[in-house]
N, C-alpha and C positions, 0 to 999 in steps of 0.2 A: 504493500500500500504506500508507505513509503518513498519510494520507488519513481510510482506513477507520477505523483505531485511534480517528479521533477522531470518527468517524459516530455513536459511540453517546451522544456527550455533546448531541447534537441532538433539540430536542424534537421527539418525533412528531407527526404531522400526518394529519387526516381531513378529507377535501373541503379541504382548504387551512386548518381548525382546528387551533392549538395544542392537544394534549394535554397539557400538563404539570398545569392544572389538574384535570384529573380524578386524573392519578396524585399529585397533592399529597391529593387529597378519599380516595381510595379505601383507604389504611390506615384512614380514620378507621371503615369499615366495621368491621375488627376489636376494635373497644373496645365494653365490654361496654352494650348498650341498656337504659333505665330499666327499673325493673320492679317490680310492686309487692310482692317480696321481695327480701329483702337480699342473698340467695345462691342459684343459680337453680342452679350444676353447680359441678363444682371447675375449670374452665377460666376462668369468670369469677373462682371464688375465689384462683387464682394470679394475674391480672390485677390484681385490689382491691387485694393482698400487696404485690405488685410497685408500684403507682401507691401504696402508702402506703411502702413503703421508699425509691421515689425523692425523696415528699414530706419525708419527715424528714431524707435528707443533704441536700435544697438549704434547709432552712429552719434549719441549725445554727448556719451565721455570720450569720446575721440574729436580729435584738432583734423587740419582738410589733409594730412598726409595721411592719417587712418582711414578717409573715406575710399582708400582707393581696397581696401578690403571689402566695400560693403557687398559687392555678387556673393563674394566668397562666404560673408558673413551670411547673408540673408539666406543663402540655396543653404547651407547648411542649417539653419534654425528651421525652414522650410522643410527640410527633408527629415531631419530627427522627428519634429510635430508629424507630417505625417505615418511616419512608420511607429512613434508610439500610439496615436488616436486607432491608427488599424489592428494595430496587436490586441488592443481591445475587444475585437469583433469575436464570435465564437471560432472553433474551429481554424484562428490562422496561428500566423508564427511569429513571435517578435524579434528582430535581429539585436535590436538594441541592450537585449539584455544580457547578448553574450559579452561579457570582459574583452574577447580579443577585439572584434569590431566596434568598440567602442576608444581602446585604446589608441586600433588605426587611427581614429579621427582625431582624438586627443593630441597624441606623438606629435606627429607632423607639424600641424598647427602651432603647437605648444613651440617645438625647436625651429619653425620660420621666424617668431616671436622676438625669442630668444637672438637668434641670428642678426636678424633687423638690428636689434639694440646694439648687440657690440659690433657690428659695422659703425652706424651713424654716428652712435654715442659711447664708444667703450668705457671712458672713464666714467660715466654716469651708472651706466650697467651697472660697473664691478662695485662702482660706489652704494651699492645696496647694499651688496655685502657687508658692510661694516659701516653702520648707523654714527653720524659724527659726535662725538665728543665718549668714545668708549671707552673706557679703563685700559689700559697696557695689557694689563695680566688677561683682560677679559677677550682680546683680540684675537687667540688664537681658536679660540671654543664659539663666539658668536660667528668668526668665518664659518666655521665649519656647519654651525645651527642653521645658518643663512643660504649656505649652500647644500645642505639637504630638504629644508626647506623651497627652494627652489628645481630642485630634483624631482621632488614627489608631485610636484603640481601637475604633469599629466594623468598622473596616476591614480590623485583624486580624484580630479575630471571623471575617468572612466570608472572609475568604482563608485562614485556617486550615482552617477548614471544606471548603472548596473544593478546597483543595493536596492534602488529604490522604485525602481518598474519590477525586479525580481519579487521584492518583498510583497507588493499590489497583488502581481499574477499568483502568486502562492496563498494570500488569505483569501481570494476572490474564489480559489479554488476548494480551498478548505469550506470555507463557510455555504457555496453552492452544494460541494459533500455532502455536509452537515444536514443541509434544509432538505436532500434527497431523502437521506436517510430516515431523518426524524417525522415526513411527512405518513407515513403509515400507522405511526408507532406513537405519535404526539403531534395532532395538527396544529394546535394553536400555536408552541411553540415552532414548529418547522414556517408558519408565516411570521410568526414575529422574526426567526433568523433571514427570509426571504427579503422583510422589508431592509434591514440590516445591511442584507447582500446590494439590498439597491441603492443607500445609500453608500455604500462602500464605491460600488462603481463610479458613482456620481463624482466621489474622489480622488478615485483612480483616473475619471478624465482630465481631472485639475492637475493632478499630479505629474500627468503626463505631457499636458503643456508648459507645466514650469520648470519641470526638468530641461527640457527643450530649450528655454530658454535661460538658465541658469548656465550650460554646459555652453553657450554662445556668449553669454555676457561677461562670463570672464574670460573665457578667449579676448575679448575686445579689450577687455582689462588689461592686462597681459600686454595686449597690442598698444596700451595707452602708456605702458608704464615706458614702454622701450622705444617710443616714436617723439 
């Protein structure tokens, strides 16, 4: 039983092919296709709305040389929202909950960041490392504190990310269990755990957008500190 709870965090498979890449490619189906007018229905026009309001709160704490991330910004906060809002559906898969592909995204990102800074700015950069006016003796231990500290930060990224659609997908399962079970055996309780279940979900969708945008806002952080 056991077991099962954690069956659904496993990419599917056809003739012995991973699917995670298709369910990583298949939200990108719902984003609106070129076209040669500006506004085709209002479903693209709440799309446009929406992909320009996300554009404006990641490009706030960024100066005009950060804007030049903002594609990369946005299609990213874009694509995480969709693929966690769809993991939600019954019967699909979520990629985002695996650690490795979530790292992918993190990594990268994280070490262009990084890069950026000590080109443009190096002594600024390194200048984190060692906050001014520190104690002699303390110089050797907050380097090091400061540069582990700044090591982990992809790492939380993806583990945030990870813990926290992992942990959703795992009670939403538990407690839909639960309300199966108990519906024979004790109805009033199996509806009360039902209603439960829906409220759960209801915060499993929140969840799942502010993850989404948590895991891009400090990306941009990150991008502010070193630009």
């Amino acid at each position: 039983m056991n077991m099962s709870f954690f069956d659904q965090f496993a990419s599917p498979c056809l003739l012995g092919i991973p699917l995670i890449l298709l369910s990583m490619l298949f939200p990108t189906l719902l984003l609106p296709s070129p076209n040669n007018r500006w506004i085709t229905n209002r479903f693209s026009t709440l799309q446009l709305w929406f992909i320009n309001l996300i554009t404006k709160q990641l490009m706030i704490p960024l100066n005009k040389n950060g804007h030049k991330w903002a594609l990369i910004l946005t299609s990213l906060m874009t694509l995480l929202l969709l693929i966690n809002l769809l993991g939600l559906l019954p019967y699909t898969f979520t990629p985002t909950t695996q650690l490795s592909m979530n790292m992918a995204l993190a990594f990268p990102l994280w070490l262009a960041t990084l890069i950026i800074g000590l080109r443009n700015q190096p002594s600024i950069s390194l200048g984190h490392l060692l906050p001014e006016g520190t104690p002699t003796p303390l110089i050797p231990a907050l380097i090091l504190i400061e540069t582990t500290s700044l090591l982990i930060r992809p790492l939380a990224l993806g583990v945030r990310l990870t813990a926290n659609l992992t942990a959703g997908h795992l009670l939403i399962q538990l407690i839909s269990t639960a309300s199966t079970v108990l519906l024979p055996i004790m109805p009033t309780i199996s509806i009360l755990t039902t209603t439960i279940l829906l409220l759960l979900t209801i915060l499993e969708v929140a969840v799942a957008m502010i993850q989404a945008y948590v895991f891009v806002l400090l990306l941009s952080l990150y991008l502010q500190e070193n630009i």
